[in-house]
N, C-alpha and C positions, 0 to 999 in steps of 0.2 A: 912296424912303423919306423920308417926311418928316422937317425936321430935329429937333421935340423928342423925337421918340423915337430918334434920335442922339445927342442931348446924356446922355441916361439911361442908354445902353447904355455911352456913355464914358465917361463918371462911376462907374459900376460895376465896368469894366475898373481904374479910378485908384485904386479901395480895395482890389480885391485884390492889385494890385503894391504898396500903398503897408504893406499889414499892416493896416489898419485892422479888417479883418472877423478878424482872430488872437482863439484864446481867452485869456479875463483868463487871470494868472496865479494859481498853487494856492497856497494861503492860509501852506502853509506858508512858499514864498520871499518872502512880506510879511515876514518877522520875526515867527515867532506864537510860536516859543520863546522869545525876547527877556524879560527879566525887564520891565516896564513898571512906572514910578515908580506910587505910591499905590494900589498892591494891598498887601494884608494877607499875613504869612509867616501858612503853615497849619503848623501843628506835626506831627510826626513820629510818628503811634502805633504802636506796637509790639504783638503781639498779646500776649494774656495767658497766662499760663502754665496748662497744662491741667492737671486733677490725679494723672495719671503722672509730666510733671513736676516737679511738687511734690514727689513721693512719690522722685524720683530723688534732686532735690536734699536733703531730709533724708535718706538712707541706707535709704528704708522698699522702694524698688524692688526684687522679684523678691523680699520676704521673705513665708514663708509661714505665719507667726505672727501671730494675731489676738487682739485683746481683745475679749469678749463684752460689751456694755454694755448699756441698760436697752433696754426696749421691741424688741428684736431686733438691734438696731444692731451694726457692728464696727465693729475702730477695728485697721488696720493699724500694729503696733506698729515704731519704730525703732530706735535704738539704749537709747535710756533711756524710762522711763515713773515717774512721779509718783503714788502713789497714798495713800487714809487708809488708816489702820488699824479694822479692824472689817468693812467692807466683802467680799462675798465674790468673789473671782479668779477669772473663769473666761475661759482661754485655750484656742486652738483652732491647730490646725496640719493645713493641706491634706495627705494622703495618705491611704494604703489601709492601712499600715502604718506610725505615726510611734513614734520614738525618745523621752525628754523627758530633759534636764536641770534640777537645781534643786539652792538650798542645801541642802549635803549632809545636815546636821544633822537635816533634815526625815524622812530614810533613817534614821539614828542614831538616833533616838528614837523610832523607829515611828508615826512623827505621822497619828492617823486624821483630822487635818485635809484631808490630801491627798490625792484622790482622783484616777486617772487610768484613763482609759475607752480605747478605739479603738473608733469608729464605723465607719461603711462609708467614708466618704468623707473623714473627718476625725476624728487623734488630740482627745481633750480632757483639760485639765486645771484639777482644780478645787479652789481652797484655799479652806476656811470660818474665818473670824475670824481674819485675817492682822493680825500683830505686828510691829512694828520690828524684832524679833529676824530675819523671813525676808525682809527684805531683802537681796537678791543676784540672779546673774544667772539666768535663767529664758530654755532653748534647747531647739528641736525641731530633730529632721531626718529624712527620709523612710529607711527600713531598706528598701534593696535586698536582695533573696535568691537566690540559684540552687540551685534545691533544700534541701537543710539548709544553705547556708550563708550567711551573712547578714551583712551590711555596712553601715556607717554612708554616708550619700550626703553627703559634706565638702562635695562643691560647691552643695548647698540648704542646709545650715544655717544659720536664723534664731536671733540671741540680743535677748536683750532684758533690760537692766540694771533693774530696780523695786525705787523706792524707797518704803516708809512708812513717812512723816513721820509721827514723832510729835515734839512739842514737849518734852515728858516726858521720851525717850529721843535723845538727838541724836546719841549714838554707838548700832552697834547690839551687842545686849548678847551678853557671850562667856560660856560656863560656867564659864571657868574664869577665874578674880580676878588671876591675875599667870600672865604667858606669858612665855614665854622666845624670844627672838629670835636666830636663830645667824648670825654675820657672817661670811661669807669673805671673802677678797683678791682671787675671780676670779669671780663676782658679784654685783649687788645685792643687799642685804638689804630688806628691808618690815616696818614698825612697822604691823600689820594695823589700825589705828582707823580702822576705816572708818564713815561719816555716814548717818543714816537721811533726810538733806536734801541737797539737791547745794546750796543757797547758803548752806548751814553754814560759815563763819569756822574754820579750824582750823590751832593752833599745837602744836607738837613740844616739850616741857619736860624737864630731865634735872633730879633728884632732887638730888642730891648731885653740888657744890655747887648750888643753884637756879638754871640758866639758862634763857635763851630760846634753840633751836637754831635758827640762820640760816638761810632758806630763799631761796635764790638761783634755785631754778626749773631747775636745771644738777647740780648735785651733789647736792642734796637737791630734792626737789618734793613736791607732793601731789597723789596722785588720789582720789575720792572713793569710787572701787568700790574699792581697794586699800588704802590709807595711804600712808603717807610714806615714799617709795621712797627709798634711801642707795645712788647710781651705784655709788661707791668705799670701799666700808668697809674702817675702818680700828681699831685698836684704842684710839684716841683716844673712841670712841664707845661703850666698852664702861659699862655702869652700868644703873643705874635709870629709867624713863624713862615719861614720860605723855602722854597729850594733851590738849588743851583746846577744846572746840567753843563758838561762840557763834552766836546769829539774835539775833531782838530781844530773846528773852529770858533769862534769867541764864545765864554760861556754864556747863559743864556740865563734869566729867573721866572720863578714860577708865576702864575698867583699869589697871594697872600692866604695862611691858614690863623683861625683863631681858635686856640686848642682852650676847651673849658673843660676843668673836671668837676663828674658829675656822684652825689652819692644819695641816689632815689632806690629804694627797696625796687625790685623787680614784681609785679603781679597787677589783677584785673586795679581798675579805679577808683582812689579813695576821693570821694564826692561829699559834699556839703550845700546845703540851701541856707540863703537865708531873703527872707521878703523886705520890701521898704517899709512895709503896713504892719502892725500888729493884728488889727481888726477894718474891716474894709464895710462902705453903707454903698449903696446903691447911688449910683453915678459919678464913684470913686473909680481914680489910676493908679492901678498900683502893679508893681513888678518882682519878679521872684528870680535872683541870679542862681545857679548850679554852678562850685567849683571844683576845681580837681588840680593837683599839683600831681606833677611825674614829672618823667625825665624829657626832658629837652626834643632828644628826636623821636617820642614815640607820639602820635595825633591821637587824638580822643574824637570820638564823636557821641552827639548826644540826640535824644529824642525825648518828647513829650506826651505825655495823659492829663488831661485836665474834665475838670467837668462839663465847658460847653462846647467842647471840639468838632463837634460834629452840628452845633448849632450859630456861632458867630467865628470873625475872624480875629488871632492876636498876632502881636508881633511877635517874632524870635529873632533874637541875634548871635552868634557866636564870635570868638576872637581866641587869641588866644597871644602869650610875651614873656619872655625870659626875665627872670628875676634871681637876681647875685643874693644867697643866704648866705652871707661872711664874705671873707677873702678870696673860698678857692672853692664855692661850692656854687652851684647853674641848676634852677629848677625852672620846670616851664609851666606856667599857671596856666588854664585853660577855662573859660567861660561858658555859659549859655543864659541869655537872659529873656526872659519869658513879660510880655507887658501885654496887661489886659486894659482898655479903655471903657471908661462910659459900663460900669459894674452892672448889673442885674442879679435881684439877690436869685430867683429863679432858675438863673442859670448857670450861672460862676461861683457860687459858694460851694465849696466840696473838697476835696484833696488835688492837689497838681505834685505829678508825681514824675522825675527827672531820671532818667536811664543813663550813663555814664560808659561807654564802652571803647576799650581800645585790641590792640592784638593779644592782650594776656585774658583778658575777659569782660565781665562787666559789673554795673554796681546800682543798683535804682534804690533812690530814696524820695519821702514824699513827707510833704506837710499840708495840711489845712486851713485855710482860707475860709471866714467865717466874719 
């Protein structure tokens, strides 16, 4: 063998024992995660929020109350909505079957502004030449049935607060000029002045003497669907009482509030008879009143058993009037009076016995006529 082709085959042997023919090394263990001086920091983008969650984070997620708007459009409504006055309202709620709420008032006066439909796929509801006056809350919810019976579905119901702003009206208007306000010791009361603007400026004013009532946010607050909620009433707060709204332009006052406190036991009716007659003869008049003392805004109603019910006619009257026990206490007395004419012992002598009932329960008591 000759020697250069010796030297070649040696030299070959010296790089493979020496590594030299090894492959480079992988770019990672260069240091390529390394931060390197004089590169630019890239900023950090965050994706954008999609319009579900938009819809979560305003409250409007899973509700299924819509506003109709021009040209075909909806407008998933949330918790409040802003709207003029004149404008015609037309709300819509997903189902086969929807329910509707709305201010009551609208019911109360047979308002033919109101009109509400059920489609195939969707309840609708529609107010023509809406007023500051119907501002309030506005809620659907799908009516479950199994057979004749039928049920509100709680876990879809959508409400929605609407307000129209009139500049003109900045409280919204009440029928009646002075309300009466009942205070208890074992819940809130509410001074109802409520705002046809949520950035309506509103202060709580007591008549006599003329003050400013402190709004601390804690004891006293205001909400704009409500009024001026009082956590802890107390008879210190009893009187006269207004409100005052401002925006840019001049302020504006309420109604009048007469706040009474009230301290009646809570439960069914405690009832009492008493007759004009001791003992009654045949072709005597005589009458047997039933009363019941509660609280102010709770109604009682009453019903009767007598002996000849089913055989002549009596009269029945009821009534009912608030009556001051002291200084700072408002009880509401409540009547029914029973008058039988022109006596027959055969038929009217027996027990007449007075039933007494309101929303806690009821009370029947009876006496003898003889």
């Amino acid at each position: 063998m000759k020697l250069p082709v010796l030297l070649v085959l040696g030299g070959i042997l010296l790089e493979l024992h020496t590594g030299v023919c090894q492959q480079p090394k992988r770019r990672e263990d260069l240091g390529e995660n390394r931060i390197r001086p004089g590169r630019k920091r890239t900023k950090v983008r965050y994706p954008k929020l999609k319009d579900k969650d938009k819809e979560k984070d305003s409250g409007k997620a899973g509700s299924i109350l819509t506003q109709v708007l021009d040209k075909g459009r909806f407008l998933r409504l949330g918790e409040t909505l802003t709207q003029t006055p004149g404008k015609t309202l037309e709300l819509r709620c997903k189902g086969s079957k929807i329910g509707w709420a709305y201010p009551s008032y609208l019911d109360t006066f047979n308002d033919t502004r109101l009109t509400i439909k059920q489609q195939e796929k969707f309840g609708q509801l529609i107010l023509t030449s809406p007023s500051a006056a119907d501002t309030g809350e506005y809620s659907c919810w799908p009516v479950l049935c199994d057979g004749n019976e039928c049920e509100k579905d709680l876990d879809r119901t959508s409400a929605t607060y609407i307000y129209f702003t009139d500049k003109d009206e900045l409280f919204v208007p009440s029928p009646i000029h002075f309300e009466i306000v009942y205070m208890r010791p074992d819940k809130p009361a509410t001074v109802p002045c409520r705002v046809t603007s949520p950035s309506a400026v509103v202060s709580l004013h007591r008549e006599v003497p003329p003050e400013v009532i402190a709004v601390d946010g804690t004891a006293i607050f205001y909400n704009p669907t409500k009024g001026f909620i009082l956590q802890n009433p107390s008879a210190e707060y009893q009187g006269a009482f207004y409100c005052k709204a401002a925006t840019k332009s001049t302020p504006q006052i309420s109604t009048k509030y007469m706040l009474l406190y009230v301290e009646v036991p809570s439960g069914p009716p405690y009832a009492t008879l008493e007759s004009s007659a001791d003992s009654i003869s045949a072709g005597d008049t005589f009458n047997i009143t039933c009363t019941v003392l509660g609280e102010p805004e709770i109604d009682v109603n009453f019903s009767w058993r007598f002996p000849g019910q089913d055989m002549r006619p009596v009269l029945i009257h009821n009534e009912w009037r608030l009556i001051n026990r002291g200084p700072t206490h408002t009880t509401r007395i409540s009547t029914s009076v029973i008058t039988v004419e022109d006596v027959e012992e055969s038929i009217d002598f027996g027990r007449y016995i007075c039933t007494a009932k309101n929303k806690l329960g009821e009370t029947s008591v009876a006496m003898s006529m003889n």
